[in-house]
C-alpha positions as CSV (number, residue, x, y, z in Angstrom):
1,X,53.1,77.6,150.0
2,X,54.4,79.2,153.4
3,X,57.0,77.0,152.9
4,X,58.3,78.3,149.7
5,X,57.7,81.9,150.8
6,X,59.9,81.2,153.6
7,X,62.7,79.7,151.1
8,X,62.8,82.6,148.8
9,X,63.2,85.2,151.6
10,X,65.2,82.9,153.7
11,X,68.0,82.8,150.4
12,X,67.2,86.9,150.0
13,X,68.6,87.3,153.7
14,X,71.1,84.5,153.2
15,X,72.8,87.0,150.5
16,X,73.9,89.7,153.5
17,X,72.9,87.8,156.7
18,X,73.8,84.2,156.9
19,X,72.9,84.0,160.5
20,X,69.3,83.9,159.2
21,X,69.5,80.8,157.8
22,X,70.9,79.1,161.1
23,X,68.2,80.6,162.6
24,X,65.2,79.2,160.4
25,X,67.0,75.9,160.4
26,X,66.2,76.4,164.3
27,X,62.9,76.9,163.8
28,X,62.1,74.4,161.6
């Protein structure tokens, strides 16, 4: 369930931040 919570606001901040998603690909 995290997971998909992550997902959702992982793609929201993906739409004006893309760092964020190299940055939870780090993390995980």
């Amino acid at each position: 369930m995290a997971g998909d919570v992550n997902k959702a606001i992982l793609i929201g901040h993906l739409g004006r931040n893309p760092d964020v998603r190299h940055n939870k690909a780090k993390v995980e």
